[in-house]
C-alpha atoms as a printed R data frame, in Angstrom:
    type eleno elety resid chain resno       x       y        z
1   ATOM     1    CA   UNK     A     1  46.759 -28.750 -100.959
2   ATOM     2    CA   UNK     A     2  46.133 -25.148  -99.704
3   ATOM     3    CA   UNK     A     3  41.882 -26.265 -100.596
4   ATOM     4    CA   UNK     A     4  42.334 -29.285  -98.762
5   ATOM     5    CA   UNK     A     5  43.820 -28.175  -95.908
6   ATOM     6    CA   UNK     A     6  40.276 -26.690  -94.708
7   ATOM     7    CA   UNK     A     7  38.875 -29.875  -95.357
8   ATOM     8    CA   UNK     A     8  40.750 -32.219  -93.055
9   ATOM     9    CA   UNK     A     9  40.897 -29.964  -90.573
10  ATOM    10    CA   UNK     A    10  36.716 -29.592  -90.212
11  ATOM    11    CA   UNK     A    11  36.779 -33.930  -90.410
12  ATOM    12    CA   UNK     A    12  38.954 -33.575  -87.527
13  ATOM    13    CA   UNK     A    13  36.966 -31.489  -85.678
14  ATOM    14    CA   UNK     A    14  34.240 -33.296  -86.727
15  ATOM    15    CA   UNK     A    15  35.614 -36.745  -85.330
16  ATOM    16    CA   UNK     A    16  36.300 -34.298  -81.955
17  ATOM    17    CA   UNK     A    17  33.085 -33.137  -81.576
18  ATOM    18    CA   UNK     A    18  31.411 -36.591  -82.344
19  ATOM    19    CA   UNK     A    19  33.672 -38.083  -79.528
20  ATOM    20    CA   UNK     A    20  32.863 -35.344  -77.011
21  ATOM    21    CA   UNK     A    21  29.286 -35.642  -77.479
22  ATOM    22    CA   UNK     A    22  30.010 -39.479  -76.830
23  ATOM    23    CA   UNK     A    23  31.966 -39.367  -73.682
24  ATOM    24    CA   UNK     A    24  28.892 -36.096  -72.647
25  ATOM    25    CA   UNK     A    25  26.151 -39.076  -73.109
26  ATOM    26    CA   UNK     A    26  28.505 -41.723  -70.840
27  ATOM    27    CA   UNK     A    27  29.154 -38.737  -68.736
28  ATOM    28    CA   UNK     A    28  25.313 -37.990  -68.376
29  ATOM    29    CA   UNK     A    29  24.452 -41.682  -67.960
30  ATOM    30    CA   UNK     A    30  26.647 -41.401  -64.601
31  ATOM    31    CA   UNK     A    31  25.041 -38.133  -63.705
32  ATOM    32    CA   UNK     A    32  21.546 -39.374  -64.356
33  ATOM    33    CA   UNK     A    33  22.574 -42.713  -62.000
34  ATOM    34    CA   UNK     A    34  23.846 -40.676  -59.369
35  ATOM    35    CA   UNK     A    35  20.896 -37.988  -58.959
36  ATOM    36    CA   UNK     A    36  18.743 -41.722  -58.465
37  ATOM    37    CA   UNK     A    37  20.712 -42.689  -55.171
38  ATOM    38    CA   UNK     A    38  19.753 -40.415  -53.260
39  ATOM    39    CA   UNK     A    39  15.886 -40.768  -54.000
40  ATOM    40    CA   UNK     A    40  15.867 -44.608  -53.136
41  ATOM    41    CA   UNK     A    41  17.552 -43.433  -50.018
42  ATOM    42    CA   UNK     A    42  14.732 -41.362  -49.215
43  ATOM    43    CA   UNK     A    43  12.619 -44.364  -49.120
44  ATOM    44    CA   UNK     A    44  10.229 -43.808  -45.872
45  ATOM    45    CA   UNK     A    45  10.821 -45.685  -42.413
46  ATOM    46    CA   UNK     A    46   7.858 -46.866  -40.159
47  ATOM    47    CA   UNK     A    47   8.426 -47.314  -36.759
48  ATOM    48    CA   UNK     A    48   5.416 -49.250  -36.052
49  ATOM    49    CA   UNK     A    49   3.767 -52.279  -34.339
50  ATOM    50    CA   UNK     A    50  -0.228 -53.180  -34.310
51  ATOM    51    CA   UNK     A    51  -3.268 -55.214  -32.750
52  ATOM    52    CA   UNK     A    52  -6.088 -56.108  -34.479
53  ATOM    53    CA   UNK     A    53  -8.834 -55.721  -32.007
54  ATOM    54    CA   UNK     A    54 -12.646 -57.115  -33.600
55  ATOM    55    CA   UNK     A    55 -15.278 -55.760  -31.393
56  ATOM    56    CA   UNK     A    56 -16.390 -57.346  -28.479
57  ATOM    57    CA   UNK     A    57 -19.320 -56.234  -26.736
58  ATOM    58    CA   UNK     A    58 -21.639 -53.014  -26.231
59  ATOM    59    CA   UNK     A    59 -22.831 -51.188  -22.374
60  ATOM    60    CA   UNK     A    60 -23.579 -47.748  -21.185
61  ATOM    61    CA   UNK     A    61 -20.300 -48.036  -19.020
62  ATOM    62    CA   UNK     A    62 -17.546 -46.368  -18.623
63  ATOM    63    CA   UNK     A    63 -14.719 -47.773  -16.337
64  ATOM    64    CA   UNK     A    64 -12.739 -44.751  -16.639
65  ATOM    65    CA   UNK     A    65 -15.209 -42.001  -16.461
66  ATOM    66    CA   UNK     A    66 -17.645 -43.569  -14.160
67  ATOM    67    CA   UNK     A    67 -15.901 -46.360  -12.164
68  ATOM    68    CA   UNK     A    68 -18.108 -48.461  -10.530
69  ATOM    69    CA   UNK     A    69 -20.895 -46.840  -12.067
70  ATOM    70    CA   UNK     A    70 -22.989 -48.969  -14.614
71  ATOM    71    CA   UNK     A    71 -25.639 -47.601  -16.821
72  ATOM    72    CA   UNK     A    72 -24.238 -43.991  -16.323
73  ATOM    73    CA   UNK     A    73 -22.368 -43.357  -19.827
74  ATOM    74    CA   UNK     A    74 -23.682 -43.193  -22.958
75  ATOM    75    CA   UNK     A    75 -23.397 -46.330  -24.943
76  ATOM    76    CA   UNK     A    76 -19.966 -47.336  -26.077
77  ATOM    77    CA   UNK     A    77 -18.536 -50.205  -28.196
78  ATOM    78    CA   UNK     A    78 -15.687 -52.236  -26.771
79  ATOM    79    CA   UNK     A    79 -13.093 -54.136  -28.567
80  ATOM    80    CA   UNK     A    80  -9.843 -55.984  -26.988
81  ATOM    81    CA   UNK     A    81 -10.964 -57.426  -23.682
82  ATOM    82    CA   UNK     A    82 -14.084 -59.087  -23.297
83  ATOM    83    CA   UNK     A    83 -14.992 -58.540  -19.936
84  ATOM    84    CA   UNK     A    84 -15.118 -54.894  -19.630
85  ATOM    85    CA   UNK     A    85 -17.807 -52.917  -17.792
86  ATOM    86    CA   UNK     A    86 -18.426 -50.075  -15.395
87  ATOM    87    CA   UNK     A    87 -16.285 -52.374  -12.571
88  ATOM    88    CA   UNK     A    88 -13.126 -53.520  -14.580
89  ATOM    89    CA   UNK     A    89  -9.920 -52.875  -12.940
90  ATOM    90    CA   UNK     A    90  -6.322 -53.715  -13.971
91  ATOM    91    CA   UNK     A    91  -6.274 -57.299  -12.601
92  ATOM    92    CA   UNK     A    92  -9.536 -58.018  -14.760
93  ATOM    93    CA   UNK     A    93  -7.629 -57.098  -17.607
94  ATOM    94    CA   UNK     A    94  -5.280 -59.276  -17.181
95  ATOM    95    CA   UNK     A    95  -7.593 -62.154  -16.198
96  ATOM    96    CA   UNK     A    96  -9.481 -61.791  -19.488
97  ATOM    97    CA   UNK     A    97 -10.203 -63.245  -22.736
98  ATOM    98    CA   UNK     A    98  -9.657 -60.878  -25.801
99  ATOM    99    CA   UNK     A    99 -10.770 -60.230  -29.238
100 ATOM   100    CA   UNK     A   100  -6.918 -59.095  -30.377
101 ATOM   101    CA   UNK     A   101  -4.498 -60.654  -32.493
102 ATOM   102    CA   UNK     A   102  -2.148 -60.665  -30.760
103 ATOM   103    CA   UNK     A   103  -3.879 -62.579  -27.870
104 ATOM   104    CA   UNK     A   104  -1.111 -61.363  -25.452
105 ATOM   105    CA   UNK     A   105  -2.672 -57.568  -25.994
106 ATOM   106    CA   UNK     A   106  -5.271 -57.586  -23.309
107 ATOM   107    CA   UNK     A   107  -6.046 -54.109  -23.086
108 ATOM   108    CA   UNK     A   108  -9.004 -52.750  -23.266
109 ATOM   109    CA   UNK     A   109 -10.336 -49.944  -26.220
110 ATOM   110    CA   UNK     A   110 -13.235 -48.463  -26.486
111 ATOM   111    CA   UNK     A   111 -15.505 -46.011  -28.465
112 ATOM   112    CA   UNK     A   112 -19.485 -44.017  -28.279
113 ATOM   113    CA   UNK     A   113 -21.423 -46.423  -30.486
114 ATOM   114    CA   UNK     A   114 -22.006 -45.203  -33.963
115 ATOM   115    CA   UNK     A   115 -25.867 -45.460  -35.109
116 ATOM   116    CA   UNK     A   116 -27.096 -45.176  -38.899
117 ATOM   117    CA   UNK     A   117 -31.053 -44.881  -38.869
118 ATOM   118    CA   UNK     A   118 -30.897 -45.055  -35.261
119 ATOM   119    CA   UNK     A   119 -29.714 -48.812  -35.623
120 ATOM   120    CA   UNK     A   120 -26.191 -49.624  -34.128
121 ATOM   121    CA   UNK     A   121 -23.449 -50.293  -36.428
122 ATOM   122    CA   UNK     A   122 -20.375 -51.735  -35.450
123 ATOM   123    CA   UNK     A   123 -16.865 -51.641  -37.206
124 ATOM   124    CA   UNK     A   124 -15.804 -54.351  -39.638
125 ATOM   125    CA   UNK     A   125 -12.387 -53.523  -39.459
126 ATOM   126    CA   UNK     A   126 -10.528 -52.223  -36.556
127 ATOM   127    CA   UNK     A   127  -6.829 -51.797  -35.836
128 ATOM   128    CA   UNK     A   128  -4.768 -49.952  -33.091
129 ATOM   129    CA   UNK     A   129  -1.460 -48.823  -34.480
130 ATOM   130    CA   UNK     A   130   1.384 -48.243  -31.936
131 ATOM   131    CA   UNK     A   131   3.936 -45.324  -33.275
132 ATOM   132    CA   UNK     A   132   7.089 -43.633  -33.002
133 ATOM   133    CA   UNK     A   133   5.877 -40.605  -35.246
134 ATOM   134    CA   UNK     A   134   5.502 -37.042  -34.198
135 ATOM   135    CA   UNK     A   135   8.204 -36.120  -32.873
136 ATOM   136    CA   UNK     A   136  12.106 -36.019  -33.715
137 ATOM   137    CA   UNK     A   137  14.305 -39.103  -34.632
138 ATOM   138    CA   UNK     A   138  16.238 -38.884  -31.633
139 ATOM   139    CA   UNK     A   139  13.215 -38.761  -28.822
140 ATOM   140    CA   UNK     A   140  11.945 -41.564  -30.996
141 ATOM   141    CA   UNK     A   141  15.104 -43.448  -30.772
142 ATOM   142    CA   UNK     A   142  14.513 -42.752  -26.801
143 ATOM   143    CA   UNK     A   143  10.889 -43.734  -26.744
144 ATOM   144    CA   UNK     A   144   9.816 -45.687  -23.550
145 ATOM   145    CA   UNK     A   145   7.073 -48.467  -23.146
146 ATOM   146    CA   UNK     A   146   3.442 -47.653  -22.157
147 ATOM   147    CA   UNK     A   147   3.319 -48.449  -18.801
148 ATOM   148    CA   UNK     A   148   1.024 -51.098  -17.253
149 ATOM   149    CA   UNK     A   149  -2.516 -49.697  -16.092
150 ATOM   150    CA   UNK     A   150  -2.037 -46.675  -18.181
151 ATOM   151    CA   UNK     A   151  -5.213 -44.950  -18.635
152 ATOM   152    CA   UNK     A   152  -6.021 -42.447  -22.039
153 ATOM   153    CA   UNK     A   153  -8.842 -40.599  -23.063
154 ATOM   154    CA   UNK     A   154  -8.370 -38.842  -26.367
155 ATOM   155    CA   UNK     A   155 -10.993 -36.357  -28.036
156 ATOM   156    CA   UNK     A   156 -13.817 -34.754  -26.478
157 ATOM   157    CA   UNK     A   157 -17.343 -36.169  -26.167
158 ATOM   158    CA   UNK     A   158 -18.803 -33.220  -24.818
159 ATOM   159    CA   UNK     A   159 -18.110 -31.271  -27.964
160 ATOM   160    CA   UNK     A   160 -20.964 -28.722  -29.750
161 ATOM   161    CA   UNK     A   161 -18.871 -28.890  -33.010
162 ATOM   162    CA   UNK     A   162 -16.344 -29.244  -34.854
163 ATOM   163    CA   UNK     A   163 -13.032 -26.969  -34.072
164 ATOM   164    CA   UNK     A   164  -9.646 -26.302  -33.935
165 ATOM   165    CA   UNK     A   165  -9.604 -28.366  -31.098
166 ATOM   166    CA   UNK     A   166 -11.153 -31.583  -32.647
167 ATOM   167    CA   UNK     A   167  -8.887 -34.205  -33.325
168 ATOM   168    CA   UNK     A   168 -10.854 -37.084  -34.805
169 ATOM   169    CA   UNK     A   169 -10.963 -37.105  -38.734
170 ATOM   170    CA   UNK     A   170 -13.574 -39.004  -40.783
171 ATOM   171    CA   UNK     A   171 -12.709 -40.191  -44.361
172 ATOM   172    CA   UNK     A   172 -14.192 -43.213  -47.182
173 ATOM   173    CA   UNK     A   173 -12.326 -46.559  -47.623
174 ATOM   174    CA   UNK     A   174 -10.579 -46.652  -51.143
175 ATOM   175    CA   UNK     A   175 -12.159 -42.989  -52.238
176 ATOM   176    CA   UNK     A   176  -9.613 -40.678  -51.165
177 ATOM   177    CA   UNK     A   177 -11.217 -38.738  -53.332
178 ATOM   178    CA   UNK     A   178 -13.791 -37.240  -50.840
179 ATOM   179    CA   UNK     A   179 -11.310 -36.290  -48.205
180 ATOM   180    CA   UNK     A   180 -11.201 -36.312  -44.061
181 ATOM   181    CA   UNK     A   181 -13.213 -33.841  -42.479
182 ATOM   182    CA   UNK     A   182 -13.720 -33.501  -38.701
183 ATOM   183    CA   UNK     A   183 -17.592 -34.377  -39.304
184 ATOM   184    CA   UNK     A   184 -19.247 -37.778  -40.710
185 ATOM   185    CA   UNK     A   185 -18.641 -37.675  -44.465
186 ATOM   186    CA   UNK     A   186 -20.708 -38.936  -47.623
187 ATOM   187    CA   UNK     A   187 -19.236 -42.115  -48.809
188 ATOM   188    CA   UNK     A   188 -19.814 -43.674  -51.710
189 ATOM   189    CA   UNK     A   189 -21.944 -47.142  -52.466
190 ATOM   190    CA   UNK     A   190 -19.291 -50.177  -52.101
191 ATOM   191    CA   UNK     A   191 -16.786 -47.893  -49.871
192 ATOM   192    CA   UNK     A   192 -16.626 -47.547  -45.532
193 ATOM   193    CA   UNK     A   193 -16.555 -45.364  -43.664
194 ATOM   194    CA   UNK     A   194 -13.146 -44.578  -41.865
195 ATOM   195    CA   UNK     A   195 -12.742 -42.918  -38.507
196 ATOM   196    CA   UNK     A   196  -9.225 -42.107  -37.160
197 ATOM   197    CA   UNK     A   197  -8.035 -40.468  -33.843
198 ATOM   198    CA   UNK     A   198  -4.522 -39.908  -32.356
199 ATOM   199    CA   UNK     A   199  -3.760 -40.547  -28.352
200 ATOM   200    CA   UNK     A   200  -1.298 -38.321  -26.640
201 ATOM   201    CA   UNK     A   201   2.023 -39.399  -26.674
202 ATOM   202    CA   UNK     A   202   3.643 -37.629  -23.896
203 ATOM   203    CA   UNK     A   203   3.697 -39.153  -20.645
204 ATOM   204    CA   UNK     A   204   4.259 -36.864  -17.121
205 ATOM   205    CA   UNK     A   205   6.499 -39.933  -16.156
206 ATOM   206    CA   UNK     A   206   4.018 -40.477  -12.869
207 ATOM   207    CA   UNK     A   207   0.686 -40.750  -13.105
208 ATOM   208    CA   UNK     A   208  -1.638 -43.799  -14.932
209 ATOM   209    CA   UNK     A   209  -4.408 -41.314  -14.703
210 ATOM   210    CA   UNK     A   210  -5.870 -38.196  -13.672
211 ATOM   211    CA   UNK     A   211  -8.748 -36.793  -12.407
212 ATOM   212    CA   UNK     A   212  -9.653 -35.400  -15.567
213 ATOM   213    CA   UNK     A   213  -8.134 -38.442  -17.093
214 ATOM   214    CA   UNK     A   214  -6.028 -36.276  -19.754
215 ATOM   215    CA   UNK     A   215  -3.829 -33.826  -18.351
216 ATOM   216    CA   UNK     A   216  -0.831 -36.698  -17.535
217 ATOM   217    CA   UNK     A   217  -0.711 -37.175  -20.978
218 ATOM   218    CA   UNK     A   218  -0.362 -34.032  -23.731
219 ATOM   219    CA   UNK     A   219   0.177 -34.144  -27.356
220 ATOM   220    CA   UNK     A   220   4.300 -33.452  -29.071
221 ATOM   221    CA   UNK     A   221   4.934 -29.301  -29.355
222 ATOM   222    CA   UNK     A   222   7.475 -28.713  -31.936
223 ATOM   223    CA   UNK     A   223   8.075 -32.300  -32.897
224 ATOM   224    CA   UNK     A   224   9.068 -32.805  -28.933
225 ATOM   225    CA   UNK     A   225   7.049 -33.437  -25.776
226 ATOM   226    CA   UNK     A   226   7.573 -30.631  -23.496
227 ATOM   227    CA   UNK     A   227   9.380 -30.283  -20.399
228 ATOM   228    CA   UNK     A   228   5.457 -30.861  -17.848
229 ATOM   229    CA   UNK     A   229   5.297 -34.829  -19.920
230 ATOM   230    CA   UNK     A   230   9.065 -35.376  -20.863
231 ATOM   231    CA   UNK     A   231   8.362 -39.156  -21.497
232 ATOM   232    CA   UNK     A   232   7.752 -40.336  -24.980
233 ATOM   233    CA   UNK     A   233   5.214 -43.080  -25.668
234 ATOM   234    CA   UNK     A   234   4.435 -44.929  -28.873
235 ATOM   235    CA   UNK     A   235   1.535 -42.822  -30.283
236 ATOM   236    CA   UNK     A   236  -1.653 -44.657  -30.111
237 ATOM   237    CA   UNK     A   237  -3.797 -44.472  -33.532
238 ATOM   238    CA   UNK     A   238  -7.203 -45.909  -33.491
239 ATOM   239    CA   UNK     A   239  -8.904 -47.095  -36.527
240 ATOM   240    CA   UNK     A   240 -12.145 -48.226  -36.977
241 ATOM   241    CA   UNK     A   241 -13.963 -48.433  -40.508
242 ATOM   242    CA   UNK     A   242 -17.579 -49.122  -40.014
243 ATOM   243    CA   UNK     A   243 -20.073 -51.338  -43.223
244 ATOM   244    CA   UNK     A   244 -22.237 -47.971  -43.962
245 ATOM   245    CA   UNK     A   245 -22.015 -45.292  -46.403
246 ATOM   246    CA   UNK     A   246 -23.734 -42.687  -47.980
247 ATOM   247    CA   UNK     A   247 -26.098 -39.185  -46.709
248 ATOM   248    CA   UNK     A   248 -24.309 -38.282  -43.412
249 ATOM   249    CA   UNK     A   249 -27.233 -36.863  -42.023
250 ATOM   250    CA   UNK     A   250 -28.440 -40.630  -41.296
251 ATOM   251    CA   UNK     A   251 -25.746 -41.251  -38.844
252 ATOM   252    CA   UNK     A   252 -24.928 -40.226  -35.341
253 ATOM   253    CA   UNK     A   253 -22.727 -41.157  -32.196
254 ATOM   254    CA   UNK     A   254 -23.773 -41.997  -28.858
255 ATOM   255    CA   UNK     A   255 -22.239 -39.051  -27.645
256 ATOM   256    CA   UNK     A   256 -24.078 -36.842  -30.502
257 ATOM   257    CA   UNK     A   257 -22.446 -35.448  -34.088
258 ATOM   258    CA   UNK     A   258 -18.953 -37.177  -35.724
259 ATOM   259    CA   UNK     A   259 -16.932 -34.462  -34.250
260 ATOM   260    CA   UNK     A   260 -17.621 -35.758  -30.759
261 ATOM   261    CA   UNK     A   261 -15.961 -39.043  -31.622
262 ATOM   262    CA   UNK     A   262 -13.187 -40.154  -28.560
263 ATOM   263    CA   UNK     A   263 -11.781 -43.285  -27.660
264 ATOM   264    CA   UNK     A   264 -11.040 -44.585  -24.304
265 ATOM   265    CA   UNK     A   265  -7.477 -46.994  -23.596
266 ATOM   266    CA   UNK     A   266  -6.860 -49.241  -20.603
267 ATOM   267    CA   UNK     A   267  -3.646 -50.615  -20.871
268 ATOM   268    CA   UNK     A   268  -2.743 -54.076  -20.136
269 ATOM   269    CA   UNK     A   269  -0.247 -55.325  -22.384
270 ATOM   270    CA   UNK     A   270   2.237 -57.480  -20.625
271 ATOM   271    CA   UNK     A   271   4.922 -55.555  -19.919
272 ATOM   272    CA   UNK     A   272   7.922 -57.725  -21.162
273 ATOM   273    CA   UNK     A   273   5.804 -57.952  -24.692
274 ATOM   274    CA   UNK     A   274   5.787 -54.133  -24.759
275 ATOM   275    CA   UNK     A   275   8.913 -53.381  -23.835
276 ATOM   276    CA   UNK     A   276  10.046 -55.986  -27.059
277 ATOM   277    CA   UNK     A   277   8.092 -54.269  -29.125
278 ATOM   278    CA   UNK     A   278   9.333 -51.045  -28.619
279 ATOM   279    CA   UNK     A   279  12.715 -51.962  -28.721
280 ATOM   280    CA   UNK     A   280  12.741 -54.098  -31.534
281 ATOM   281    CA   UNK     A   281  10.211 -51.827  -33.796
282 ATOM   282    CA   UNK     A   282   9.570 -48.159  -32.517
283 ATOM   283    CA   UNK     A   283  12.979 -46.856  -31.455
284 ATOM   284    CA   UNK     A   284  15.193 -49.153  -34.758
285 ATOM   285    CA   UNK     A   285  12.122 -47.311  -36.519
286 ATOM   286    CA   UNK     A   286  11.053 -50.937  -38.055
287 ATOM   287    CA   UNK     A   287   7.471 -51.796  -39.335
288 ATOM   288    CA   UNK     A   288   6.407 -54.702  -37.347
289 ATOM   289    CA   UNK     A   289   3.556 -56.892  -37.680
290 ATOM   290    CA   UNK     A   290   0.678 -58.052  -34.912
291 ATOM   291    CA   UNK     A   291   3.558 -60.270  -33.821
292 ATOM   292    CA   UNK     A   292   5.453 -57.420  -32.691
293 ATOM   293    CA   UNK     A   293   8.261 -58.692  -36.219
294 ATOM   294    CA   UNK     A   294   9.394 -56.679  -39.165
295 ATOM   295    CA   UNK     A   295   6.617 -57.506  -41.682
């Protein structure tokens, strides 16, 4: 008996040890379980709403820059409203026809005309996202509509080259691979190629335009707009992605290299559809559609 003694005592701590590691493995199951909450919580928000905007029409005007002044700009490419020129004023907006879906969005956007070979090329695909990025949760939460007859200019067409200062990027559809650069880039055969520029979001709360046509608006310091443009605006992004790839060196903009590209906004969404669609998709933070619903 004294022999045995040793005996049953290791099968019991045998039988111990095998139901320890057991209830360790249910144990871990739970632990593994709960580390996994918290990473489908992290699943990411977009507080966005869109227009689809085909182009429209091309002219050496300028309604922003040179009012009333045909012939003087270099040429651009308009999408959105069809009946812009050098002339167009607010009430034209809102008396025209448009290329966006939605049809209610008839503001107009434009951009210098891209040339490849010194032929113009125009942009298969082009989208304006509307944003609550950029800027904390709780001035997004607070974000107010663009108002009526706001006027934008973002980038700078008078650039020499690219700098910190440039704020268009250039990149390839579906080859991430080559990466955005502030110049044109070489795509490959079968890809586009992608330009992308941010508006100003900040708004000084009083003026639809200035004589420089930039300083009432200002970009988000410190993920807040700062205390000269308290007013947060959804973020305009413009996206255009144009049929041509390949050597770089064949392209140009009407304003000269890729780092001068800039767009131009004229505001004329109804203002009952914007204010819906910044209620009920920018400050909820809720991707929303051309329809201005979650999609």
């Amino acid at each position: 008996m004294e022999r045995a003694a040793p005996l049953h005592a290791l099968r019991r701590r045998l039988r111990f040890v095998t139901l320890l590691g057991a209830l360790l493995a249910l144990l871990g199951g739970y632990a593994v379980i709960e580390r996994a909450e918290p990473a489908e919580a992290r699943i990411v928000r977009v507080a966005e709403f869109l227009a689809d905007c085909p182009y429209s029409h091309r002219l050496p005007d300028d309604p922003i820059i040179y009012p009333g002044l045909p012939g003087a700009s270099h040429m651009h490419s308009f999408f959105g409203a069809t009946t812009t020129n050098a002339y167009t004023n607010l009430a034209d907006l809102l008396n025209s026809n448009t290329t966006c879906n939605p049809r209610v969005d008839v503001s107009s956007y434009w951009v210098p005309t891209l040339y490849a070979d010194n032929v113009p090329v125009e942009p298969a695909i082009v989208t304006f996202y509307y944003l609550g990025e950029g800027v904390r949760s709780d001035i997004v939460a607070n974000t107010q509509p663009l108002p009526l007859g706001l006027r934008i200019v973002a980038g700078n067409a008078r650039a020499t080259g690219p700098d910190s200062t440039t704020i268009s990027r250039w990149s390839c559809l579906h080859a991430g691979h080559v990466g955005a650069s502030k110049d044109f880039v070489n795509c490959p055969s079968g890809t586009m190629l992608e330009s992308y520029l941010d508006f100003p979001q900040c708004w000084n709360g009083r003026d639809l335009d200035s004589p420089d046509h930039k300083s009432h608006m200002a970009y988000p310091v410190n993920q807040a707009c700062p205390p000269t443009h308290p007013v947060a605006v959804p973020k305009l992004r413009q996206v255009l992605r144009y049929p041509v790839s390949g050597d770089p060196a064949r392209f140009r903009l009407a304003s000269g290299g890729g780092f001068t590209m800039h767009g131009d906004f004229f505001n004329a969404w109804p203002e009952a559809e914007m204010l819906r669609r910044v209620q009920d998709c920018i400050r909820p933070v809720i991707k929303c559609g051309a329809d201005g619903r979650s999609s």
